[in-house]
mmCIF file of the C-alpha atoms, coordinates in Angstrom:
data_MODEL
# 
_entry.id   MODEL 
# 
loop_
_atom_site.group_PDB 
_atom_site.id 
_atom_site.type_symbol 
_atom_site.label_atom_id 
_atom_site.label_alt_id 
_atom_site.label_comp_id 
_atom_site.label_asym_id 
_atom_site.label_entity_id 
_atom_site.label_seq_id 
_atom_site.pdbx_PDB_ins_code 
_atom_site.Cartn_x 
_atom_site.Cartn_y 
_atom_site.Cartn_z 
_atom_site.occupancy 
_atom_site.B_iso_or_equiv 
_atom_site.pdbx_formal_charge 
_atom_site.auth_seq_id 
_atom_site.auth_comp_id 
_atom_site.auth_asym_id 
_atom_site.auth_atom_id 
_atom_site.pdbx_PDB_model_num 
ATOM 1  C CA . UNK A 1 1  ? 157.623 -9.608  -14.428 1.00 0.00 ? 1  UNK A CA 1 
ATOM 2  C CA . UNK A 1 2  ? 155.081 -11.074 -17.197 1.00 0.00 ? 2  UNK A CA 1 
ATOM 3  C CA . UNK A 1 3  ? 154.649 -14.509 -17.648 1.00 0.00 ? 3  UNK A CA 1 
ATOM 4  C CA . UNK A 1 4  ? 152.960 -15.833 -20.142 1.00 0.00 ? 4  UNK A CA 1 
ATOM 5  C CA . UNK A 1 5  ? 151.340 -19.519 -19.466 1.00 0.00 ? 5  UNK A CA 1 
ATOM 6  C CA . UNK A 1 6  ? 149.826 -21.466 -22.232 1.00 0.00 ? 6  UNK A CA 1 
ATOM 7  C CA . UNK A 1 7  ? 146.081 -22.571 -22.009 1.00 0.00 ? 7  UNK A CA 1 
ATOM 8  C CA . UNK A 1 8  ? 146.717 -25.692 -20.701 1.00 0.00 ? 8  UNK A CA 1 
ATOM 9  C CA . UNK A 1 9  ? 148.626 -24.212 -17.753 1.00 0.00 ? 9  UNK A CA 1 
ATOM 10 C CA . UNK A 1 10 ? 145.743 -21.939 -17.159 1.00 0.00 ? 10 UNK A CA 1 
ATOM 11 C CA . UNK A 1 11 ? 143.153 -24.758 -17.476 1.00 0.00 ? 11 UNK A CA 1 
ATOM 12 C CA . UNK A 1 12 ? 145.213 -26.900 -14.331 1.00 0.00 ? 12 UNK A CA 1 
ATOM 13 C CA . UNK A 1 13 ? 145.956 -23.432 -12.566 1.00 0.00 ? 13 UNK A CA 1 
ATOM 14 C CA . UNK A 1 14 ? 142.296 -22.770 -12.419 1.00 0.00 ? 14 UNK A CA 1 
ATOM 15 C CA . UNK A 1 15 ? 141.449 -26.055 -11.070 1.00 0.00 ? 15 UNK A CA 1 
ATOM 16 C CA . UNK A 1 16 ? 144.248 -25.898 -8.729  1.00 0.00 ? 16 UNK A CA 1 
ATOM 17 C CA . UNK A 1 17 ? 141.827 -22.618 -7.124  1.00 0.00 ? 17 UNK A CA 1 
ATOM 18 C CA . UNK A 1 18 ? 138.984 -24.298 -7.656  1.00 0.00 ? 18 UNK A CA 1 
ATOM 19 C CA . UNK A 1 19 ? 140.334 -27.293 -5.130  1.00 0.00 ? 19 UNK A CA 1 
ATOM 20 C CA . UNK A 1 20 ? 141.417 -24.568 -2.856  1.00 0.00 ? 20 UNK A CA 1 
ATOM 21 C CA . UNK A 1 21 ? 138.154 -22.105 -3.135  1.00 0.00 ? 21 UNK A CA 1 
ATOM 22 C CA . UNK A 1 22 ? 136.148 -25.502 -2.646  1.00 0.00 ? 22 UNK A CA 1 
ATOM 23 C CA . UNK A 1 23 ? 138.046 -26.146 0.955   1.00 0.00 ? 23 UNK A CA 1 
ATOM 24 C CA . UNK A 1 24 ? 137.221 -23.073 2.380   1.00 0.00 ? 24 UNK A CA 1 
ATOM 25 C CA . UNK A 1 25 ? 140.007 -20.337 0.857   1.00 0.00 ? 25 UNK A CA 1 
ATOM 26 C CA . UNK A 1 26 ? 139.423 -16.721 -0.231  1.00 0.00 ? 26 UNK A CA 1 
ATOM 27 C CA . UNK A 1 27 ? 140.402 -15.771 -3.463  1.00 0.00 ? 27 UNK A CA 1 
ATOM 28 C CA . UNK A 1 28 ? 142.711 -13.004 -2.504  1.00 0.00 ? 28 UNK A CA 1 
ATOM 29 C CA . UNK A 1 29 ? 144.513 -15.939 -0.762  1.00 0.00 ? 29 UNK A CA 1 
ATOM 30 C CA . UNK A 1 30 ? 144.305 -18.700 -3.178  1.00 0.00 ? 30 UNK A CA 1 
ATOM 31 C CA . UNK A 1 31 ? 145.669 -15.768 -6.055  1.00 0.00 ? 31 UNK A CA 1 
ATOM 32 C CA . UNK A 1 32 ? 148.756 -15.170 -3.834  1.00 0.00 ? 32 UNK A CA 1 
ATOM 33 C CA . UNK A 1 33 ? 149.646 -18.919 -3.346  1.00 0.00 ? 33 UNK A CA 1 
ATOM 34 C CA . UNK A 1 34 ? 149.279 -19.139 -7.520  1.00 0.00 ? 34 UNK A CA 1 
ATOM 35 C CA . UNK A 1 35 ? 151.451 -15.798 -8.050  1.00 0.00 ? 35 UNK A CA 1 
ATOM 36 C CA . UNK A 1 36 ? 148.517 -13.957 -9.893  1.00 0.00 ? 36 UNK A CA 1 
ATOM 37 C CA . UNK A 1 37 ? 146.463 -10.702 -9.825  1.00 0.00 ? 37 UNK A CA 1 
ATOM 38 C CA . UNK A 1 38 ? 142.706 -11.385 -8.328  1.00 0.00 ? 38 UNK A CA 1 
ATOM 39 C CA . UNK A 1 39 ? 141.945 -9.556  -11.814 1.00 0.00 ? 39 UNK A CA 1 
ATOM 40 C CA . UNK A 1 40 ? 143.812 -12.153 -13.869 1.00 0.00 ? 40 UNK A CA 1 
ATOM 41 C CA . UNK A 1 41 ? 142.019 -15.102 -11.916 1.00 0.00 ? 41 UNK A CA 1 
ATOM 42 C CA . UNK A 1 42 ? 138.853 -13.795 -12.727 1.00 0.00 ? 42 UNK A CA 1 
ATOM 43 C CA . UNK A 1 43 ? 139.921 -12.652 -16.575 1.00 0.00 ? 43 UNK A CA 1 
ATOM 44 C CA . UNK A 1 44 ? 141.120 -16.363 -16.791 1.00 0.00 ? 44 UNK A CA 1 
ATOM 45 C CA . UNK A 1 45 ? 137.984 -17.781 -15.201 1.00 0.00 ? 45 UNK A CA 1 
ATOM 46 C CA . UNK A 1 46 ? 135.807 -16.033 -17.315 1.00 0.00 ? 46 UNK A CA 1 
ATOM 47 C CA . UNK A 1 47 ? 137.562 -17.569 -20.572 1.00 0.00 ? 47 UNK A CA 1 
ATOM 48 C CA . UNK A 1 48 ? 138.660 -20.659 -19.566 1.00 0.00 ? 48 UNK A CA 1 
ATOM 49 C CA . UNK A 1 49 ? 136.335 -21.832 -16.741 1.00 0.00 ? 49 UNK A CA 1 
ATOM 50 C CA . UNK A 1 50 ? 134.599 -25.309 -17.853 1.00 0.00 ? 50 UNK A CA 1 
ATOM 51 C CA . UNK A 1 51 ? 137.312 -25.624 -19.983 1.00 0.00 ? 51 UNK A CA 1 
ATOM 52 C CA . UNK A 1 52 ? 139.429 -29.363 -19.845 1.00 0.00 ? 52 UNK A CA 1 
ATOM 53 C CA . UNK A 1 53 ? 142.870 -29.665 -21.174 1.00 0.00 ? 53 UNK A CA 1 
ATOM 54 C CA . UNK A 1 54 ? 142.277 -30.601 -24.492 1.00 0.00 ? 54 UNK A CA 1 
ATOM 55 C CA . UNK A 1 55 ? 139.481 -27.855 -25.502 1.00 0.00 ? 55 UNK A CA 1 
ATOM 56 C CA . UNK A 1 56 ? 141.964 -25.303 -23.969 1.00 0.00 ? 56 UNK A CA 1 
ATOM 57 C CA . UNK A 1 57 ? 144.551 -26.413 -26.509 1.00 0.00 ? 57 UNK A CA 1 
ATOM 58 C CA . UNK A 1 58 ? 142.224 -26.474 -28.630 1.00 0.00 ? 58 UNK A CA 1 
ATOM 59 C CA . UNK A 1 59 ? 141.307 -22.918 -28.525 1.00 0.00 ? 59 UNK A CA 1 
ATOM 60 C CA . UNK A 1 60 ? 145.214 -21.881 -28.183 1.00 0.00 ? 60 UNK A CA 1 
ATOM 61 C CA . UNK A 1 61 ? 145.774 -23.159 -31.562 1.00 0.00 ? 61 UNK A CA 1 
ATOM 62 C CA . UNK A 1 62 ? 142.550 -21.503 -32.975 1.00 0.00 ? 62 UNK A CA 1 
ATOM 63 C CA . UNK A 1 63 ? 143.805 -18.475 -31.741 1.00 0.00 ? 63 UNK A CA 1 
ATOM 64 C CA . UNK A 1 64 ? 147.047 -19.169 -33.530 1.00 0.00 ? 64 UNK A CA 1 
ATOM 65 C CA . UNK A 1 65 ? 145.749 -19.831 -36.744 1.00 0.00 ? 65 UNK A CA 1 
ATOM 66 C CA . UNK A 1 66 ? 143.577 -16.585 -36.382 1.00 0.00 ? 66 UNK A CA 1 
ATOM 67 C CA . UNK A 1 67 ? 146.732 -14.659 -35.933 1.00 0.00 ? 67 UNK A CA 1 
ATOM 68 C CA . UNK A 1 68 ? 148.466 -16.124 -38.248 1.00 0.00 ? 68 UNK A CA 1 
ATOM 69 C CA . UNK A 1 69 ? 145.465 -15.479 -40.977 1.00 0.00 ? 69 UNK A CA 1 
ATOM 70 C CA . UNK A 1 70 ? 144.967 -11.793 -39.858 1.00 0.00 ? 70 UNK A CA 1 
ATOM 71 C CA . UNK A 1 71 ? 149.340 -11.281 -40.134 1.00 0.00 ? 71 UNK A CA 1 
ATOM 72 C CA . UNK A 1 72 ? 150.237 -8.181  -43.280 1.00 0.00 ? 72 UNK A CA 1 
ATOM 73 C CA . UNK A 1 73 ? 152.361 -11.311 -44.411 1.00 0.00 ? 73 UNK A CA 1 
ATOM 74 C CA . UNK A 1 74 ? 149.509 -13.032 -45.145 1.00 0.00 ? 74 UNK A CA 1 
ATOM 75 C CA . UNK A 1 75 ? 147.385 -10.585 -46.191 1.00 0.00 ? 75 UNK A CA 1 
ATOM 76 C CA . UNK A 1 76 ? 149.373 -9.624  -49.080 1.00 0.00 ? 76 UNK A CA 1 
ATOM 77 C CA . UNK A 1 77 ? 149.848 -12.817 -50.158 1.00 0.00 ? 77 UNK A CA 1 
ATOM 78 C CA . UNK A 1 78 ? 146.684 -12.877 -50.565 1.00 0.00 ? 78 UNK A CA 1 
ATOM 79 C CA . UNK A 1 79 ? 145.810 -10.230 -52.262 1.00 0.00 ? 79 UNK A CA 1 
ATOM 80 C CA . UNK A 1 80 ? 148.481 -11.149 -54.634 1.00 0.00 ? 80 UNK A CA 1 
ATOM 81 C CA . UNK A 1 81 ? 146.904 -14.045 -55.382 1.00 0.00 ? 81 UNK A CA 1 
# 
């Protein structure tokens, strides 16, 4: 089953591994105890890693917007315009 987790989740799941990684766990391991693919860890690390809270909400509701501007809705009304 897909889940889909808002940045903010990822941004405290990823220091939740970090926590673990930094005590001595494997990633394989640390993945299983979060309920995530080893590929979606790294996916996730390599897009939100750094990241704090805020900036990751940030960046959720940049990516929003970008939808939002690149919808056909919206691209006919402007080209009405």
């Amino acid at each position: 089953m897909k889940k889909r987790r808002s940045a903010e989740q990822i941004v405290g799941l990823l220091r939740q591994a970090d926590v673990d990684l930094g005590k001595g766990a494997h990633v394989p391991d640390v993945c299983r105890r979060l309920g995530i693919s080893q590929q979606t860890y790294y996916r996730w690390r390599t897009k939100y890693g750094g990241m704090d809270r805020k900036m990751a909400k940030q960046l959720q509701r940049s990516e929003e917007h970008t939808s939002e501007l690149q919808s056909p809705d919206h691209l006919v009304c402007r080209l009405l315009l």
